[in-house]
C-alpha positions as CSV (number, residue, x, y, z in Angstrom):
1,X,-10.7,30.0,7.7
2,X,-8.7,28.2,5.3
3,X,-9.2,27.9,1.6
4,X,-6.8,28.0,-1.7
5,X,-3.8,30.0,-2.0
6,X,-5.2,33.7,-2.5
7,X,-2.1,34.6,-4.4
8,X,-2.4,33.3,-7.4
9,X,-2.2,36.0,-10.0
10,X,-3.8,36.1,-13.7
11,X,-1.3,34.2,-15.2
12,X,-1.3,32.0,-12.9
13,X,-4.7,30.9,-13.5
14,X,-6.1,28.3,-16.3
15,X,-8.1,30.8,-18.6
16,X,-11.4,28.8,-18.6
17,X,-11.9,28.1,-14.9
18,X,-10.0,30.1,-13.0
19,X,-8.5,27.4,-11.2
20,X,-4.4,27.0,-11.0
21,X,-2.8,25.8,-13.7
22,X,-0.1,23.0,-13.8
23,X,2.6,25.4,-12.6
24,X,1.1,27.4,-10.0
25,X,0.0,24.0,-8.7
26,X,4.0,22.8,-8.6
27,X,4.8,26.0,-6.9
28,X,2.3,26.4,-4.1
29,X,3.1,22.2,-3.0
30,X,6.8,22.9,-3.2
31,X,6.4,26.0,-1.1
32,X,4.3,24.3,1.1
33,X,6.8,21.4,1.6
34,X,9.6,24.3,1.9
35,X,8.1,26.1,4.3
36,X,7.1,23.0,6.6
37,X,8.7,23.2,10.1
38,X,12.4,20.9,9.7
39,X,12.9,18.3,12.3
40,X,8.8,17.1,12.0
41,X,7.5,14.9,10.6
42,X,6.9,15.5,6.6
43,X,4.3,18.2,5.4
44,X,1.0,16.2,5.1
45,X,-0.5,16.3,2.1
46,X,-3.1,14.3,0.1
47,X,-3.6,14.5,-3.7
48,X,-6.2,13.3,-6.0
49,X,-6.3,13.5,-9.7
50,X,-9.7,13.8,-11.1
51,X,-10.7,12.7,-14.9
52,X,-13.6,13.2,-16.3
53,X,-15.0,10.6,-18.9
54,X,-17.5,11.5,-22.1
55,X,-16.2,15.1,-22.3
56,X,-15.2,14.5,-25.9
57,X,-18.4,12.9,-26.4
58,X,-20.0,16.4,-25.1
59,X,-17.6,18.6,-27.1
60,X,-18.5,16.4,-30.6
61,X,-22.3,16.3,-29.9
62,X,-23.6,19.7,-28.6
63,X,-20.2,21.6,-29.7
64,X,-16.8,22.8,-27.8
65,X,-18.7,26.1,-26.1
66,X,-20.8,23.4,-24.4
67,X,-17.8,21.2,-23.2
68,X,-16.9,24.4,-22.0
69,X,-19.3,25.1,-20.0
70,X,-19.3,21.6,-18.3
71,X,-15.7,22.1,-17.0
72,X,-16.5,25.1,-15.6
73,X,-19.3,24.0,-14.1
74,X,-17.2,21.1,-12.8
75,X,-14.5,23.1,-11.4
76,X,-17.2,25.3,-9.0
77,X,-18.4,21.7,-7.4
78,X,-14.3,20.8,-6.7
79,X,-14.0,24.6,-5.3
80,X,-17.3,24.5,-3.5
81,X,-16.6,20.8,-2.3
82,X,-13.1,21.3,-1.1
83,X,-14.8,24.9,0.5
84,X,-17.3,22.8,2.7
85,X,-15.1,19.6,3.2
86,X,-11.8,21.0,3.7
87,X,-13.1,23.8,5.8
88,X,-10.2,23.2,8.5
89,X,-7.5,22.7,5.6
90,X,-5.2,24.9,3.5
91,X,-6.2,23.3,0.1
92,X,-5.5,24.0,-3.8
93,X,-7.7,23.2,-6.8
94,X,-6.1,22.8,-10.4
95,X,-7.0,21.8,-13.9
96,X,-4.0,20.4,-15.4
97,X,-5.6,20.3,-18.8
98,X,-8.6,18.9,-20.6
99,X,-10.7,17.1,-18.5
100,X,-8.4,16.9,-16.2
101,X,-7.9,18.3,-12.6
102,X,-6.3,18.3,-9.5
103,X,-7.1,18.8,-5.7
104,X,-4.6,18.9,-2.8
105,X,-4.5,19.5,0.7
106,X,-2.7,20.1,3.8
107,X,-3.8,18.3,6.5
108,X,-3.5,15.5,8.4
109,X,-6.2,12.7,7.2
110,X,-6.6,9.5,7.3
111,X,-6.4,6.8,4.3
112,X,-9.9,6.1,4.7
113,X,-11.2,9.3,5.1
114,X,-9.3,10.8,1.8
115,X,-11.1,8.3,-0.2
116,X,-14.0,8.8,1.5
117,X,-14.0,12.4,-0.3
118,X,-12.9,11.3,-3.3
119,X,-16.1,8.8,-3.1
120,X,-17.9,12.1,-1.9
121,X,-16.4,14.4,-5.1
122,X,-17.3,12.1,-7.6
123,X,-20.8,11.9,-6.7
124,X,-21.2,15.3,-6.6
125,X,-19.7,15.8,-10.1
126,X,-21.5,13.2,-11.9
127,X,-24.5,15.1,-11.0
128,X,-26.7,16.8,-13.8
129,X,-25.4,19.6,-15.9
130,X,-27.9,21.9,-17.3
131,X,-27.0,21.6,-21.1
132,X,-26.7,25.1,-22.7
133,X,-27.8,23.8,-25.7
134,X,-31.7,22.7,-24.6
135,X,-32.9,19.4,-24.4
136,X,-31.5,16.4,-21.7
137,X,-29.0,17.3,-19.2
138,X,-24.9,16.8,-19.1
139,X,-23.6,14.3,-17.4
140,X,-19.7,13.1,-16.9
141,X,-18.6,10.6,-15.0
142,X,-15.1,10.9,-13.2
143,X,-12.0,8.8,-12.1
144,X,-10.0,9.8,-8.9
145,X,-6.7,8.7,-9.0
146,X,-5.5,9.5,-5.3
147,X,-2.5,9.4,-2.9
148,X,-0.3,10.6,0.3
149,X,2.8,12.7,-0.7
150,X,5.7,10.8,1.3
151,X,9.1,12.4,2.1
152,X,10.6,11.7,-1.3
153,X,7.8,13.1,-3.2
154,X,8.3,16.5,-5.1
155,X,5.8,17.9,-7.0
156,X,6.7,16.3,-10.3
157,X,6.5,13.2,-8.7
158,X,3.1,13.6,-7.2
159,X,1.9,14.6,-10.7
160,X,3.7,11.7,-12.4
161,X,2.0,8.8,-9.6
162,X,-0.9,10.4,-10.0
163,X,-1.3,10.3,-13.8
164,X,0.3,6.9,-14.3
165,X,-2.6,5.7,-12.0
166,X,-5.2,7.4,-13.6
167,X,-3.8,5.9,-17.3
168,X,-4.0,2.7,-15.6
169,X,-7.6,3.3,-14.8
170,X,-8.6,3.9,-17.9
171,X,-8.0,0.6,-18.8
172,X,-9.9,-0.9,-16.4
173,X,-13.3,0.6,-17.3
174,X,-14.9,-0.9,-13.7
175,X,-12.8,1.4,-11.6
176,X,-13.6,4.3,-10.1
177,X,-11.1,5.0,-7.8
178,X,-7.6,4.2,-7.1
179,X,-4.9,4.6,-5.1
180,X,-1.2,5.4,-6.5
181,X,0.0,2.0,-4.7
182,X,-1.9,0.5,-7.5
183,X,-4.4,-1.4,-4.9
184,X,-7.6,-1.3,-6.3
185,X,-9.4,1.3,-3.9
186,X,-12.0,-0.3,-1.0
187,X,-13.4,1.8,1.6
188,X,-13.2,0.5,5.1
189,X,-16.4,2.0,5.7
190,X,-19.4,0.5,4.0
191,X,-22.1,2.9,2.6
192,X,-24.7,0.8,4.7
193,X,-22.5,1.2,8.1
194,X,-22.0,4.9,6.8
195,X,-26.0,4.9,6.2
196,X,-26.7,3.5,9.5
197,X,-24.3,6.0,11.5
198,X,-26.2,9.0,9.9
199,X,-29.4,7.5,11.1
200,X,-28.1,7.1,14.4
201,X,-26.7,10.4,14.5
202,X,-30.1,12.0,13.9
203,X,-31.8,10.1,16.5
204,X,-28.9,11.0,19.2
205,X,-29.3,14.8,17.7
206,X,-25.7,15.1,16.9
207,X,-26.0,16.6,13.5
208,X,-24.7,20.1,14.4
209,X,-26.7,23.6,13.0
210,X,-24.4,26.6,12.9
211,X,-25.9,29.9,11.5
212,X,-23.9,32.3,8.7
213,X,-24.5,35.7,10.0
214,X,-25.9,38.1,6.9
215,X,-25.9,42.0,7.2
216,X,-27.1,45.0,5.6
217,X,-25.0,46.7,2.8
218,X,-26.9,49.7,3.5
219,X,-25.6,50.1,7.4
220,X,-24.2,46.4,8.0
221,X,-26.8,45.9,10.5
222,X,-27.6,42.0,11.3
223,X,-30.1,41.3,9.1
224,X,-30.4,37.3,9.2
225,X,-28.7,34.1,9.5
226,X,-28.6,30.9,6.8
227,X,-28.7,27.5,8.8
228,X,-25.9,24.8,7.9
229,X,-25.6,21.6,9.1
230,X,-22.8,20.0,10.0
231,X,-21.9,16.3,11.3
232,X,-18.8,15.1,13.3
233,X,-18.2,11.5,12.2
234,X,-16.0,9.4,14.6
235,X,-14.0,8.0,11.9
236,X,-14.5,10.2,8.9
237,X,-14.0,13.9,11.4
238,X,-16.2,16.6,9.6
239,X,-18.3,16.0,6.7
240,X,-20.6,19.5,5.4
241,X,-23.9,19.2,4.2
242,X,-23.3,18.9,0.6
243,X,-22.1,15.5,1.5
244,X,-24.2,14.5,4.4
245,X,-27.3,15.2,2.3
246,X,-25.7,12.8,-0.9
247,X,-25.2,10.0,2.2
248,X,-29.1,10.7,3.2
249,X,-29.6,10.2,-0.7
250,X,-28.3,6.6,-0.5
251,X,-30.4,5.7,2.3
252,X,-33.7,7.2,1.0
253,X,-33.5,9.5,3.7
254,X,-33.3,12.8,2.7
255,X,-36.5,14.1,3.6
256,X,-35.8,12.7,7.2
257,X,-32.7,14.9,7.0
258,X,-33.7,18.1,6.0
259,X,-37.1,17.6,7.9
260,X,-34.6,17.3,11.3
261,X,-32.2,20.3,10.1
262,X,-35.6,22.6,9.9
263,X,-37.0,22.2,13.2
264,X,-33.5,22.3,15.1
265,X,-33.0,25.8,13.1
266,X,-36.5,26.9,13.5
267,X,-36.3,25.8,17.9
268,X,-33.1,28.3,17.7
269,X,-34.4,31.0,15.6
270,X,-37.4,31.3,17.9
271,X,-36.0,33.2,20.4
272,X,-34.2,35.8,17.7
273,X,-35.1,39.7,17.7
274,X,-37.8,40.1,15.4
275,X,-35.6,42.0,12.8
276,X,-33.7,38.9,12.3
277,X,-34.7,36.2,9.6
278,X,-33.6,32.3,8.7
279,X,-32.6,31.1,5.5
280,X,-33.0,26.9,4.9
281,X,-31.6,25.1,2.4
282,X,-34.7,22.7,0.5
283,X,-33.7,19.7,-1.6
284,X,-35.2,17.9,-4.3
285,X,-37.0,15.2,-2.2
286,X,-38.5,17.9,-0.5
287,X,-40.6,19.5,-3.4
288,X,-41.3,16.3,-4.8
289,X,-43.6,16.1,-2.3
290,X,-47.1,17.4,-2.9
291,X,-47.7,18.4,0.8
292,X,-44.6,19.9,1.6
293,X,-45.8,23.7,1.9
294,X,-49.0,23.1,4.4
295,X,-46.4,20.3,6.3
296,X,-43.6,22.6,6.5
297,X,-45.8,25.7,7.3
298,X,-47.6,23.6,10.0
299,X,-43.8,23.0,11.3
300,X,-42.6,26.7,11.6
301,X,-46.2,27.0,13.1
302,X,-46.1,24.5,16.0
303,X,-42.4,26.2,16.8
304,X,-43.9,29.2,16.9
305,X,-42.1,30.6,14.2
306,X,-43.5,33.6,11.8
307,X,-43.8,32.4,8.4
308,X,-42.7,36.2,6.9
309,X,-39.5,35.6,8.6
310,X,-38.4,32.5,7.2
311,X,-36.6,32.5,3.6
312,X,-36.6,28.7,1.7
313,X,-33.5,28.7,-0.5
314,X,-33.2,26.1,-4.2
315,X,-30.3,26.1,-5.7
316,X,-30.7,24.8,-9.8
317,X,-30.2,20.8,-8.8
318,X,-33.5,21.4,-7.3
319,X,-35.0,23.2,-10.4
320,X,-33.2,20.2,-12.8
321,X,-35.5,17.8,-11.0
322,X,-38.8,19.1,-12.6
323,X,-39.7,22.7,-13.0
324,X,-43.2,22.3,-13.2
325,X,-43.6,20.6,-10.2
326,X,-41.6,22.6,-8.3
327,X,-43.3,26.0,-9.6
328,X,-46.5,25.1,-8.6
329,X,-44.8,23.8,-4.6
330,X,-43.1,27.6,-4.7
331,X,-46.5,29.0,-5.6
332,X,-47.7,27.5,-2.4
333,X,-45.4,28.7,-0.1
334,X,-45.5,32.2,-1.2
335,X,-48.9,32.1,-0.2
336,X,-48.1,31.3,3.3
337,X,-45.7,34.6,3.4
338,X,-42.2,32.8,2.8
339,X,-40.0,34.4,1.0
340,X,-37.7,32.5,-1.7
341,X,-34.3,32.7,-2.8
342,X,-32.0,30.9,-6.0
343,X,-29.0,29.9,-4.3
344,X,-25.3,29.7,-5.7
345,X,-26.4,32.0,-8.8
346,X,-23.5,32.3,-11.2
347,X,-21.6,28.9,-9.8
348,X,-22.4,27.3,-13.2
349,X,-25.0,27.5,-15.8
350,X,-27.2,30.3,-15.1
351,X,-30.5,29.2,-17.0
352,X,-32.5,32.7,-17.1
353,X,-36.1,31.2,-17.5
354,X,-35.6,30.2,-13.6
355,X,-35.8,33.9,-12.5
356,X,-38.7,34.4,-15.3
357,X,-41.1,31.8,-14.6
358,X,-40.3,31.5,-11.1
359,X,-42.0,33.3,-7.6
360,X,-38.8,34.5,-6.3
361,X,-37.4,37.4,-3.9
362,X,-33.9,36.6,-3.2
363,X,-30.7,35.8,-5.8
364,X,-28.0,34.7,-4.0
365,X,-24.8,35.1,-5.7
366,X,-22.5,32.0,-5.8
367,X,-18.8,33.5,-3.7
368,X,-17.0,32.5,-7.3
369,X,-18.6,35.5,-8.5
370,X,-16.4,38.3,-6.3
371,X,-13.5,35.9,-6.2
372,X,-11.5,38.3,-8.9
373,X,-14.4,41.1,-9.5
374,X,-12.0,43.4,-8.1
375,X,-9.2,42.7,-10.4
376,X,-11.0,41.8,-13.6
377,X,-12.6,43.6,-15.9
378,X,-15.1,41.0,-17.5
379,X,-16.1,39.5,-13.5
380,X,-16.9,43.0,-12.8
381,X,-18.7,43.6,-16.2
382,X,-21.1,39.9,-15.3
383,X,-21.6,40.8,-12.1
384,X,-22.8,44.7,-12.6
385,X,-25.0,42.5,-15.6
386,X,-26.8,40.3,-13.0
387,X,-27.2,43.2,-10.5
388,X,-29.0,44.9,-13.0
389,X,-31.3,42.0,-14.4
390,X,-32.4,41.3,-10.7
391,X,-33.1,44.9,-10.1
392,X,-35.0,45.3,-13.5
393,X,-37.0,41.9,-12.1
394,X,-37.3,43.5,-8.7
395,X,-35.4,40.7,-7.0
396,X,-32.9,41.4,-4.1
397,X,-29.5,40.8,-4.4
398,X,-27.7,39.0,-1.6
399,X,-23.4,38.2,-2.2
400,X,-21.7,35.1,-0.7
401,X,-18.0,35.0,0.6
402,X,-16.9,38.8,1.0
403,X,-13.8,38.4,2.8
404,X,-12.5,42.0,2.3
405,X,-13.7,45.3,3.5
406,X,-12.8,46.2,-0.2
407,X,-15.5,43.1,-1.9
408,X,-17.8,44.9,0.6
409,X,-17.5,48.5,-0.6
410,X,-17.9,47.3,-4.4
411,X,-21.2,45.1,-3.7
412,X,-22.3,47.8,-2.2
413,X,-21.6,50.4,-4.8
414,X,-23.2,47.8,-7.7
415,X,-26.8,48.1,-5.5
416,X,-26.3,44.8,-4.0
417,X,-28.4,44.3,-0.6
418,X,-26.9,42.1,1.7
419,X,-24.1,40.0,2.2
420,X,-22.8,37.1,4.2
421,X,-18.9,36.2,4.5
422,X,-15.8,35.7,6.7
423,X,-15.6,39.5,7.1
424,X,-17.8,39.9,9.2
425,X,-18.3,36.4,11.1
426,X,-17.4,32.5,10.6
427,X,-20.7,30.4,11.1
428,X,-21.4,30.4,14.5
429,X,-23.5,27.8,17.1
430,X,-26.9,28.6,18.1
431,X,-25.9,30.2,21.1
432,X,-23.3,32.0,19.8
433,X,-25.9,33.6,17.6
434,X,-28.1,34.3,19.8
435,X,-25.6,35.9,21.6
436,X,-24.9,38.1,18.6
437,X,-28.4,39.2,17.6
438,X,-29.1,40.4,21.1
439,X,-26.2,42.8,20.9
């Protein structure tokens, strides 16, 4: 497992995100490049400087609290991006101020497939914001400034080529990314070649499912598994699903996607114990469709999986799309016994109405929320909050990312029912699964 530095202390932290601030970012690179092996080559890193644009224009129109609340919402997709994309990596997020932030990693990687990411990042932060407000949703659209640290770079420096190229962008209002050699940025991949390899991919069935293990807080018994998918590229290495599904977006093929990722979880989870259920993501494109509920339940059907084991989980993108709609395709596949879950709860704007109007079972809480609920008294105070509002709705609580024995014991405590997390088990193939449920 790799992920940020978990030693960042409270003051340490920028107040509003909880991301490092400008000095705990110098320290962790200069430790990192102090602490690299001598006699090797240099400590690979790659940087990029993100800058959001029309965050004034939020802060002047619906008020600061607002502006606010898009930048944390912003820094959860750089934390939940760099936690699917840089799986394999030692990484750190930052907001160096305003609309401003940065992301670093250690790991070897290629020129194209850093900017790849970037490409990937900025995508998945111009999405929608729900507006706290009411009315139309937020959006901001970002510059990525990027680079390679070299042997000469400190961390000062890294900052300073990084912000002299992102000043630069500014002023050339066509740009979207850049590199700090001051080469307009051109990806060596096209989107159509990149298009055309997922498609291929697909067809040649090399889109991986691995299963996230989920237990009991009651006795930590295996209770289920949620599919993810995963996909190898040649050139690119690993891209996670939060990406491959914004490349499926591009080519119109979405629904081809997630129809593909169903039936290879559903072939695995056939042969599970019967106390063991699946969790699958569902996208937009997928209850925009009118049919989906009789085509997906005729699916699980023909696999010959039960329909009362099998939980379908949103996340809010889903719900931004249109609520109506998607209430009404919900409806429907309650009636056919599937349970539903609202993913990533707490990652960003938590629009209550959801869990009123809605036909859910599950709340899945978003890992940011037990990231510090051990060593902060307002985290602990929101999360016993939601606990509490799920229980008085009669919804069951299940907690992403424990990693402690110690996030464990406090979940549990709070009334909390399940949990999934690298305590317990990485995601694992089908076979390792299996091999896990029939212990």
């Amino acid at each position: 497992m790799a992920t940020m530095p978990h030693d960042m202390q409270d003051e340490s932290r920028d107040s509003l995100t909880g991301l490092a601030d400008p000095d705990r970012a110098r320290k962790v690179i200069a430790q990192w490049q102090n602490d690299w092996p001598s006699g090797t080559i240099s400590c690979p890193m790659h940087a990029m400087l993100i800058s959001l644009g029309r965050i004034e224009t939020v802060n002047v129109a619906f008020g600061e609290s607002a502006g606010d609340g898009a930048l944390v919402e912003v820094a959860q997709r750089i934390k939940h991006f760099a936690g699917d994309e840089l799986e394999s990596s030692v990484w750190l997020a930052a907001r160096m101020g305003g609309g401003t932030f940065l992301l670093v990693a250690r790991e070897e990687c290629s020129r194209e497939r850093w900017q790849w990411l970037a490409e990937a990042l900025a995508d998945a932060i111009a999405m929608p914001i729900t507006n706290p407000a009411g009315g139309a949703s937020l959006r901001l659209w970002p510059r990525i400034a990027l680079m390679r640290a070299t042997d000469t770079d400190s961390p000062v420096t890294m900052f300073d080529r990084l912000s002299e190229t992102s000043a630069l962008m500014r002023e050339n209002n066509g740009r979207r990314i850049a590199w700090s050699t001051g080469a307009i940025a051109r990806s060596g991949r096209s989107n159509q070649q990149l298009e055309a390899d997922l498609l291929a991919a697909i067809d040649r069935d090399e889109i991986e499912i691995l299963f996230q293990p989920q237990y009991s807080l009651a006795d930590d018994k295996l209770v289920g598994a949620e599919a993810l998918a995963r996909w190898h590229h040649p050139v690119l290495g690993r891209i996670g699903a939060g990406v491959l599904f914004q490349i499926a977006e591009r080519a119109d093929h979405i629904a081809h996607l997630s129809r593909h990722i169903a039936e290879r979880a559903l072939q695995a989870a056939v042969h599970w114990p019967e106390t063991i259920r699946l969790s699958l993501n569902i996208t937009p494109a997928d209850l925009a469709a009118d049919s989906f509920a009789p085509e997906f339940a005729r699916l699980a059907e023909r696999i010959g999986y039960p329909l009362d084991r099998l939980t379908l989980e949103i996340t809010e993108q889903v719900l931004l799309a249109d609520l109506d709609r998607v209430g009404v395709v919900l409806e429907q596949l309650r009636i056919y016994g599937i349970r539903l879950a609202l993913d990533d709860f707490g990652a960003g704007f938590c629009n209550f109405r959801y869990l009123k109007i809605l036909p859910l079972d599950h709340i899945k809480l978003d890992r940011s929320m037990i990231d510090d609920v051990l060593d902060d008294d307002r985290d602990r105070a929101v999360f016993r909050a939601i606990v509490a509002m799920a229980q008085a709705l009669d919804l069951k609580v299940v907690v992403e990312g424990i990693e402690t024995a110690a996030q464990r014991e406090f979940v549990a405590a709070e009334g909390a029912q399940d949990y999934q997390g690298f305590l317990r088990s990485e995601p694992l193939s089908a076979q390792e699964f299996l091999k896990l449920a029939a212990t």
